[in-house]
C-alpha positions in Angstrom: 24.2 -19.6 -25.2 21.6 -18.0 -23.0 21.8 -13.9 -23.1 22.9 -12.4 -19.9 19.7 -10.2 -20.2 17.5 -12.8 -19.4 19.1 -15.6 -16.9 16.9 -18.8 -16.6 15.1 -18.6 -13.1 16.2 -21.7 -10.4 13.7 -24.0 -10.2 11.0 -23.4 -7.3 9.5 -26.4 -7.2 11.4 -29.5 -9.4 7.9 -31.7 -9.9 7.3 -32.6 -13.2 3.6 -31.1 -13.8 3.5 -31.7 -17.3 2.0 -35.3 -17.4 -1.0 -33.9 -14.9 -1.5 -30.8 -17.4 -1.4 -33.0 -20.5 -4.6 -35.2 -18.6 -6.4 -31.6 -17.5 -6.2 -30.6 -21.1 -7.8 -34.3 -22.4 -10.5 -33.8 -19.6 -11.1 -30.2 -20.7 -11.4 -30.9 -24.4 -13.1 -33.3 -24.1 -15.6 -32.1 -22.0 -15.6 -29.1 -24.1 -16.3 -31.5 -27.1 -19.2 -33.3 -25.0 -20.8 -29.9 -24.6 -21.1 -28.7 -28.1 -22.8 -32.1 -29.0 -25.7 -31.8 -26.5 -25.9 -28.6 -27.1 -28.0 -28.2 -29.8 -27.0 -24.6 -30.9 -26.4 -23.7 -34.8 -23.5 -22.1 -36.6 -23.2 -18.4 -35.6 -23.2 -16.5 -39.0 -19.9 -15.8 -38.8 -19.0 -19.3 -39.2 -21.5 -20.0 -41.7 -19.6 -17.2 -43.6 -16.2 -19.0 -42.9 -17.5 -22.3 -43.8 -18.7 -20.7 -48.0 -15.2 -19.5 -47.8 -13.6 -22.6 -47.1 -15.7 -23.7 -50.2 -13.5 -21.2 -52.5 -9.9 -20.9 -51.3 -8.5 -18.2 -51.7 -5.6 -15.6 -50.6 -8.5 -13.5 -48.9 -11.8 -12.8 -48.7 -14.2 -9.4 -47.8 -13.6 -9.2 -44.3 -10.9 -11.4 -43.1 -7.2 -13.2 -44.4 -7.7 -16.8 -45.8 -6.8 -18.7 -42.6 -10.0 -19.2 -41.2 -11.2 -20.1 -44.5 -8.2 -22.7 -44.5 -8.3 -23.8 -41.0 -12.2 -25.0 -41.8 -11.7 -26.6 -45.1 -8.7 -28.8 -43.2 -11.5 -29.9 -40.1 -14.1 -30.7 -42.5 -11.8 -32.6 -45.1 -10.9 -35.0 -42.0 -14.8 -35.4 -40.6 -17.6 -33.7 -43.0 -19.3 -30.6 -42.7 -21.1 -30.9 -39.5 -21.4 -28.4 -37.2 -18.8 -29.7 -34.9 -16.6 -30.5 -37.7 -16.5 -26.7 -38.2 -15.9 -25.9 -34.9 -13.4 -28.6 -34.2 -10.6 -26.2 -35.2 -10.9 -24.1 -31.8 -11.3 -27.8 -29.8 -7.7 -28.5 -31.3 -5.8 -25.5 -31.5 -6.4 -24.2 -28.0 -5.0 -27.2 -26.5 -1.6 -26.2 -28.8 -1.8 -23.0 -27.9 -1.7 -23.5 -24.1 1.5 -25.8 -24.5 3.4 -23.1 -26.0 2.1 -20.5 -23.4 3.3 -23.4 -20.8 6.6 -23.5 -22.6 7.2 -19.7 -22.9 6.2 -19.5 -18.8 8.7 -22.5 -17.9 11.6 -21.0 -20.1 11.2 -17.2 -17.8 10.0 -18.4 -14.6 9.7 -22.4 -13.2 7.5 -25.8 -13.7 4.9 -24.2 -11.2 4.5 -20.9 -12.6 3.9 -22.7 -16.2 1.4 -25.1 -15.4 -0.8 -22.6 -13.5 -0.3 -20.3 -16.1 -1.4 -22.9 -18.7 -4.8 -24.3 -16.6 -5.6 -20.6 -16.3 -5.3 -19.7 -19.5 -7.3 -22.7 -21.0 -10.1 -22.0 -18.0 -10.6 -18.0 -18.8 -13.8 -16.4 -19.8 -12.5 -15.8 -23.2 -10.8 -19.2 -24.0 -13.8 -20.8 -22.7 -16.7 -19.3 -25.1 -14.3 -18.8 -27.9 -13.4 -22.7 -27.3 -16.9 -23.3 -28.8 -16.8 -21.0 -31.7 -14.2 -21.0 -35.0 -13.2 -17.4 -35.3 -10.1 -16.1 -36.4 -9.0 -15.2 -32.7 -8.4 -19.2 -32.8 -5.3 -19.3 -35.0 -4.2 -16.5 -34.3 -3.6 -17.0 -30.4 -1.9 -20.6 -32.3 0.8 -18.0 -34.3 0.9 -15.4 -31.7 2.0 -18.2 -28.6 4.4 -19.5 -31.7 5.6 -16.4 -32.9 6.9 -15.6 -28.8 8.5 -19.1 -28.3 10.5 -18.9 -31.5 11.8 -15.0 -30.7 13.0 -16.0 -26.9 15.0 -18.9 -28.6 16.2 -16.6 -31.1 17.0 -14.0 -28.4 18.5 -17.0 -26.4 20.7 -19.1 -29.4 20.8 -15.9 -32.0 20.5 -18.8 -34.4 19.0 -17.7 -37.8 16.4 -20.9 -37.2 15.0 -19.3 -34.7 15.0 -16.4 -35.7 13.2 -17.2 -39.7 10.5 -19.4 -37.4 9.3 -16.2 -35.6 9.3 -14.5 -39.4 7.2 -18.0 -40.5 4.8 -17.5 -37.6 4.7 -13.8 -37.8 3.8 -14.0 -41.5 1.1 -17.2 -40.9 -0.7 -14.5 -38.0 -0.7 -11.6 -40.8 -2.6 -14.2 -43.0 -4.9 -14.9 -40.2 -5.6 -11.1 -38.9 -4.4 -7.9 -39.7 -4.1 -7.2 -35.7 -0.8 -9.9 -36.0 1.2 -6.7 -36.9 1.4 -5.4 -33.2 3.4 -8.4 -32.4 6.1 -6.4 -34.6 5.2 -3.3 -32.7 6.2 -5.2 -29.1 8.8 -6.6 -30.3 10.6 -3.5 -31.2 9.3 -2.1 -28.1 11.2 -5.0 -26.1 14.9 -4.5 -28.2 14.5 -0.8 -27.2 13.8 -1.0 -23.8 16.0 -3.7 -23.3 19.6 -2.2 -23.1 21.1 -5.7 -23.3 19.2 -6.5 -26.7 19.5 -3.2 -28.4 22.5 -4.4 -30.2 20.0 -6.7 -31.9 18.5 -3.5 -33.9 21.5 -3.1 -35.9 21.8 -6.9 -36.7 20.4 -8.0 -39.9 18.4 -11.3 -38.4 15.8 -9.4 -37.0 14.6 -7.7 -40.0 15.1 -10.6 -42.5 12.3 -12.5 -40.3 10.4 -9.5 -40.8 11.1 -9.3 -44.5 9.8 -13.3 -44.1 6.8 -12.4 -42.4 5.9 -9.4 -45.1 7.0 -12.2 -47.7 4.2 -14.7 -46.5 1.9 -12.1 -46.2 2.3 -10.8 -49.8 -0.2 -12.9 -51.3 -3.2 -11.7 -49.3 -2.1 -8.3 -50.5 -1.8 -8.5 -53.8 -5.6 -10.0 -53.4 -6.8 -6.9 -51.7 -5.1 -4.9 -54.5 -6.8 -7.2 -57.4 -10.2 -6.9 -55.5 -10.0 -2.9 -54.5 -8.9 -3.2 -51.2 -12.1 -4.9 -49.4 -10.5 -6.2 -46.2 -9.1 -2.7 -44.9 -12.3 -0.9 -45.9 -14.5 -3.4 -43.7 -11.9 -3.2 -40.8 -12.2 1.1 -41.3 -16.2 0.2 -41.0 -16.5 -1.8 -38.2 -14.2 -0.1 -36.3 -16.2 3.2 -37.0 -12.7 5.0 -38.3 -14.4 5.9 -41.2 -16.6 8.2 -39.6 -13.9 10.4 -38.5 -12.7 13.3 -40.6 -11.2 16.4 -39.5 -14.6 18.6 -39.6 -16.0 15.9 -37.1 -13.5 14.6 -35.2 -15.0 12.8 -31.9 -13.6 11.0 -29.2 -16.0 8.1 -27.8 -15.2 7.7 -23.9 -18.6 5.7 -23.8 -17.4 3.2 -26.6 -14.1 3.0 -24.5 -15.4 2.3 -21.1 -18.1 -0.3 -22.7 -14.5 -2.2 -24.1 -12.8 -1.5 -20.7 -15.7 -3.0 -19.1 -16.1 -6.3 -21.4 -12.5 -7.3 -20.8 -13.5 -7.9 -17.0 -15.6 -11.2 -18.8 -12.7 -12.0 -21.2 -9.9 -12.0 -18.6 -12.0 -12.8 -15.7 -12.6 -10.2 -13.3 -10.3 -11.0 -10.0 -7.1 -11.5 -12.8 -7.9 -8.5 -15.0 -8.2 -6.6 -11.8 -5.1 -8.0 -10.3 -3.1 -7.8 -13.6 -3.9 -4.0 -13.8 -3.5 -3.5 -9.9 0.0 -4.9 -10.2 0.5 -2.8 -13.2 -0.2 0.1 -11.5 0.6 -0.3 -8.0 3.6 -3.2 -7.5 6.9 -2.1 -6.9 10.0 -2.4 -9.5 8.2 -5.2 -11.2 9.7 -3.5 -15.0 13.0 -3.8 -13.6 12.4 -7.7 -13.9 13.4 -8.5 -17.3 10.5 -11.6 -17.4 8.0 -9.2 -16.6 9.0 -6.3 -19.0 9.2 -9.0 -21.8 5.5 -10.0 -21.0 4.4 -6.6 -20.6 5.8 -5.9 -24.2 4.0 -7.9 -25.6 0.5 -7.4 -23.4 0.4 -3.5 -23.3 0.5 -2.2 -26.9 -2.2 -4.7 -28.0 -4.6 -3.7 -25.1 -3.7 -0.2 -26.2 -4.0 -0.3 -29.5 -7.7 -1.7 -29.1 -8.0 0.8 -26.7 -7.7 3.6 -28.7 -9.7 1.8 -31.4 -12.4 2.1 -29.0 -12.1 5.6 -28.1 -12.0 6.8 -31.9 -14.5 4.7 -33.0 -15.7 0.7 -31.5 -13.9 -2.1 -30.6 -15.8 -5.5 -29.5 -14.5 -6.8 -25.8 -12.8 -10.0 -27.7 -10.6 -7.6 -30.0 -7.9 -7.7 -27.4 -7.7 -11.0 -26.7 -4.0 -11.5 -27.7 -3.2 -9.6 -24.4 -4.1 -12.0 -22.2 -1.5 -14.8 -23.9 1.1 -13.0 -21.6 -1.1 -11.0 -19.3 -2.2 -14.7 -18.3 1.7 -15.2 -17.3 2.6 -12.4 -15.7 -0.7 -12.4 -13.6 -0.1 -16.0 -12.7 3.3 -15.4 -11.9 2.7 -12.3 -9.2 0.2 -14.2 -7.5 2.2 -17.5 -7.0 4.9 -14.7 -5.4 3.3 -13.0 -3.3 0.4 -13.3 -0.7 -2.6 -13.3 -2.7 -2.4 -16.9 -4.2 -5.7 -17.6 -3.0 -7.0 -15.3 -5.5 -5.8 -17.6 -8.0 -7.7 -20.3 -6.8 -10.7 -18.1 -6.9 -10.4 -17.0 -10.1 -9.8 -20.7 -11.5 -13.6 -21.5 -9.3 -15.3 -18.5 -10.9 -14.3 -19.4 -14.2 -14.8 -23.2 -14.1 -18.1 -22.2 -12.8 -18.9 -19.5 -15.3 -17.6 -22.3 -18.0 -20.7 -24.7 -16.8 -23.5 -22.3 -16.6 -22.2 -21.2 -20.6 -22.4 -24.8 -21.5 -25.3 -25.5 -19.8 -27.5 -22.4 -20.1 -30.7 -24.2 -21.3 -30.7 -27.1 -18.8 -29.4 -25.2 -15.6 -32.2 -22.3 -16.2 -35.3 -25.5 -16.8 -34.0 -27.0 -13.4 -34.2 -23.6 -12.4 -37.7 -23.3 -13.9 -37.0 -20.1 -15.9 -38.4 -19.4 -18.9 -36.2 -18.1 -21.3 -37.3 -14.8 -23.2 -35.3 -12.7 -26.3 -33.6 -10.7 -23.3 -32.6 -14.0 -21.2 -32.0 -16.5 -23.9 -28.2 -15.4 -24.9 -28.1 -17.9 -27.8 -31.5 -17.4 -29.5 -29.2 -15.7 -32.4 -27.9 -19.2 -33.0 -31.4 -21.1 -32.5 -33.7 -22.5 -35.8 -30.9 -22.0 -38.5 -31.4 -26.0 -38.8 -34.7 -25.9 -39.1 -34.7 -22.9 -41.8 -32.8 -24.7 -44.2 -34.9 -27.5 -43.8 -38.1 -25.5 -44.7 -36.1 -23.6 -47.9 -35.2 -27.2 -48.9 -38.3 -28.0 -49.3 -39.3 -24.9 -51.3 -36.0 -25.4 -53.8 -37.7 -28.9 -54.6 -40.9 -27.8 -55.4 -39.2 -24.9 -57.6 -35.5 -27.2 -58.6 -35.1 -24.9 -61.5 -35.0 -21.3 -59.0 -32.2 -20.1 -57.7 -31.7 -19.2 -53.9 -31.7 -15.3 -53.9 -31.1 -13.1 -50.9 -30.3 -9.5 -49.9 -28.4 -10.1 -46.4 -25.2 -11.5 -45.5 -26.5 -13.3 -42.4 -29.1 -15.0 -44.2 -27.1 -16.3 -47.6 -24.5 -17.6 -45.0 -27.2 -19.4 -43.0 -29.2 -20.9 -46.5 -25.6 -22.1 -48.0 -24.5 -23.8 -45.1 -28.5 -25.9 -43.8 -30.0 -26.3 -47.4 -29.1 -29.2 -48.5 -27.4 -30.0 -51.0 -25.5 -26.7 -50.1 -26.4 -23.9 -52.6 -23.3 -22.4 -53.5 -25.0 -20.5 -55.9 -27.2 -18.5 -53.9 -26.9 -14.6 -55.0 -27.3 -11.6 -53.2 -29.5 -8.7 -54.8 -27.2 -5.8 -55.4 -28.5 -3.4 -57.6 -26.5 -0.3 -56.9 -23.4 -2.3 -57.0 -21.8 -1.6 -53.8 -19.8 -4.6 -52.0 -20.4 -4.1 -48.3 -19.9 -7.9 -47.9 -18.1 -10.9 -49.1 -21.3 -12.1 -51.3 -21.5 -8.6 -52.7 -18.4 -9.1 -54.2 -18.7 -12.8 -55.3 -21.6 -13.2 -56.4 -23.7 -11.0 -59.2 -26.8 -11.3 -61.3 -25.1 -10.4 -64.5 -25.0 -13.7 -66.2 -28.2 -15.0 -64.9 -31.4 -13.0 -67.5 -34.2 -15.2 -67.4 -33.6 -17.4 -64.8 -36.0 -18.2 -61.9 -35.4 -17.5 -58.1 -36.3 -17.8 -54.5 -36.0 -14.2 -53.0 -36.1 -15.0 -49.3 -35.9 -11.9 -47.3 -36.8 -10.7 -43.8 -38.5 -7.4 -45.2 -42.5 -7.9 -45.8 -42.0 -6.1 -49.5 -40.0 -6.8 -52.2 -36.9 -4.0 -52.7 -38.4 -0.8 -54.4 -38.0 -1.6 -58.4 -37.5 -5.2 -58.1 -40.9 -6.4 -59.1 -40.2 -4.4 -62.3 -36.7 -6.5 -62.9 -38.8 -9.9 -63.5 -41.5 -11.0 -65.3 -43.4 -11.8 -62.6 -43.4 -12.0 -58.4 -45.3 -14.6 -57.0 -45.6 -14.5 -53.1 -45.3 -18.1 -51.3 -45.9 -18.9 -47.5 -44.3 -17.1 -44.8 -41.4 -19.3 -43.1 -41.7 -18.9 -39.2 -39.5 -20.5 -36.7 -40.0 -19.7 -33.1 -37.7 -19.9 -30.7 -39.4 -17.9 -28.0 -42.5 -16.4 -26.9 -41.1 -12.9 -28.0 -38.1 -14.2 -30.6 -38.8 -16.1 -33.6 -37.1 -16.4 -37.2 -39.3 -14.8 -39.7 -38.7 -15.0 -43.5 -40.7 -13.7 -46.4 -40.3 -15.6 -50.1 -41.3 -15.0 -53.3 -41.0 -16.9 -56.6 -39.4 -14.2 -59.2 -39.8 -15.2 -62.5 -37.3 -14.5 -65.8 -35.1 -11.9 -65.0 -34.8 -8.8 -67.0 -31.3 -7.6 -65.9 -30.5 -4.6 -63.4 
């Protein structure tokens, strides 16, 4: 039985656009596929990162919940460890993602309004880059889209299915990011503000799929407990919360307005503009029960960031779960009122923006620009291949050494493009502290008298380390360049029988 809160809109237009969306998506995938092959770019260290993890399974890790790790170690069971293998995760789950989005649009509104909602939302700035990178973002906008279908069929049927799948996706988001909780925060926000629904905060379904989602959550905590709580530290450091205190409380408008700013690229501009205008400026739209149930479910995300930003940082991507229903109700305006031509723009400026970001190096030779460390916007993911070719090299001239480093970035980098893969590369951690997740996996305890390759970017070795091994031999420089003013440069040394910490 459909709730009277929430009637299903007449049908605008009664084509069948579904076969036509299914064939966009192919094209786009596909396309999207095509374009990381010729590419040529590396693994952002990030994914390097995820990929160790997926090594190791586990109910967490240093910074992040063990889906990502999960998510890659599925890919790369199917088709190897290759770089689009890794990737493949965001090809695939996007195109899931924007079915459910199309579902959730053609359950509130009609067949139009959900297939432009669906081709915008697989064409925006955001979906586009993040399409070509495994993150975390990835699954979660899978649990987030699945998490909303599941609660309006709950709120439509008050079935206990439905209602113990919106639990089930709830808890699989938790698992994937912490942010996943703000889905519990719009939905209570919704109930409330909904008088027809309020009745469903006294009824015990609701907070059973909570219970379910905490439940499938558990594990990851009781891993942060055995490990001291590294995930919630590294979210306080990033973030920058734990430089506030009460003796030097600051509030960073700059670091807001930068965020405020960057969601013009992840939205698009012309929808984040028109989103925010209509906000602001349209008339009665919250009396519309479609458009307050998408607003729920938009607005406290952007705001939580929001004020992330302002007491601390926040990156522009951080918000993204926004946009799952912002893309909706945006769509949804437009194709009402007088400005549907902006649409159609917006869908322009992003397909275009989508082929200058896949095509960056070619479009700027036609162009006959040369690229520099300010121009090239991918030289951070340039010469990783070639790295791990040159450290391969050095491990078999010195088989018996192992790989040692003192940054994240580059022990990510060496474990995934040495070949075969040196899961036991360590980090040098004398004072102990775990600031990463190969700080806290790795140590040096076990390994008096052993050989390594200390590969490093400093020019010295770390003061007292020389002292902590028999002897420090210095080999040849590794430099890669990538541009006249950017290049990967690496210092290595053969350290001889530790001596212990």
């Amino acid at each position: 039985m459909t709730l009277p809160y929430l009637p299903r809109a007449p049908t605008a237009d009664g084509r069948n656009r579904l076969p036509l969306l299914l064939a966009l998506i192919a094209v786009i995938t596909l396309y999207r596929l095509f374009a990381l092959a010729i590419g040529g770019l590396n693994l952002y260290v990030d994914e390097a990162q995820y990929w160790t993890w997926a090594q190791h399974l586990d109910w967490g890790y240093f910074s992040k919940p063990p889906v990502i790790a999960a998510t890659i170690a599925l890919t790369t069971s199917v088709c190897g460890d290759g770089e689009i293998c890794v990737k493949s995760g965001a090809l695939l789950l996007y195109p899931i993602t924007t079915l459910l989005l199309w579902s959730i649009a053609r359950r509130l509104f009609d067949a139009r309004v959900a297939f432009w909602s669906a081709l915008v939302f697989l064409t925006l700035p955001g979906i586009t880059l993040s399409s070509a990178i495994i993150s975390t973002d990835v699954p979660l906008f899978l649990f987030w889209a699945l998490a909303l279908r599941a609660y309006l069929a709950a709120l439509d049927s008050n079935q206990w299915r439905w209602w113990l799948a919106a639990g089930c996706a709830a808890g699989l988001g938790l698992l994937t990011k912490y942010t996943m909780v703000i889905f519990a925060i719009s939905v209570l926000l919704h109930l409330t503000l909904t008088p027809a629904l309020r009745p469903q905060l006294r009824q015990p379904k609701l907070y059973v799929a909570m219970a379910l989602a905490a439940l499938i959550f558990l594990p990851n905590i009781i891993w942060n407990a055995e490990h001291g709580w590294p995930t919630l530290q590294h979210t306080a450091q990033i973030s920058g919360l734990e430089n506030q205190s009460r003796a030097q409380f600051s509030l960073h408008w700059k670091s807001l307005g930068d965020f405020l700013v960057g969601q013009l690229a992840v939205f698009g501009p012309l929808l984040f503009l028109a989103w925010i205008a209509t906000l602001l400026f349209a008339k009665r739209w919250w009396h519309d029960a479609r458009y307050r149930l998408l607003a729920c479910f938009a607005l406290p995300f952007l705001g939580v960031i929001c004020l992330q930003a302002l007491l601390g940082r926040a990156n522009a991507n951080w918000a993204a779960m926004t946009y799952a229903t912002a893309t909706i109700f945006v769509v949804a305006r437009l194709l009402e009122s007088r400005w549907r031509a902006l649409l159609v723009a917006s869908l322009v400026l992003h397909i275009g923006l989508a082929l200058v970001a896949y095509h960056y190096d070619g479009l700027t030779r036609l162009a006959g620009v040369e690229l520099t460390r300010k121009s090239d916007f991918y030289k951070r993911v340039r010469g990783w291949d070639t790295f791990g070719a040159q450290v391969q090299q050095l491990r078999a001239q010195y088989p018996n050494a192992t790989l040692l480093g003192d940054n994240r970035d580059v022990i990510a980098e060496l474990m995934y493009y040495v070949q075969p893969h040196p899961l036991d590369t360590v980090k040098w951690n004398p004072s102990g502290v775990i600031d990463d997740h190969y700080a806290l996996t790795t140590t040096m305890a076990d390994k008096n008298g052993q050989d390594f390759l200390y590969i490093s970017r400093d020019g010295a070795l770390k003061p007292g380390m020389g002292e902590r091994f028999k002897s420090a031999e210095p080999l040849p420089d590794i430099h890669i360049g990538i541009r006249k003013d950017w290049s990967l440069n690496f210092h290595v040394w053969l350290l001889h029988g530790f001596q212990g910490y």
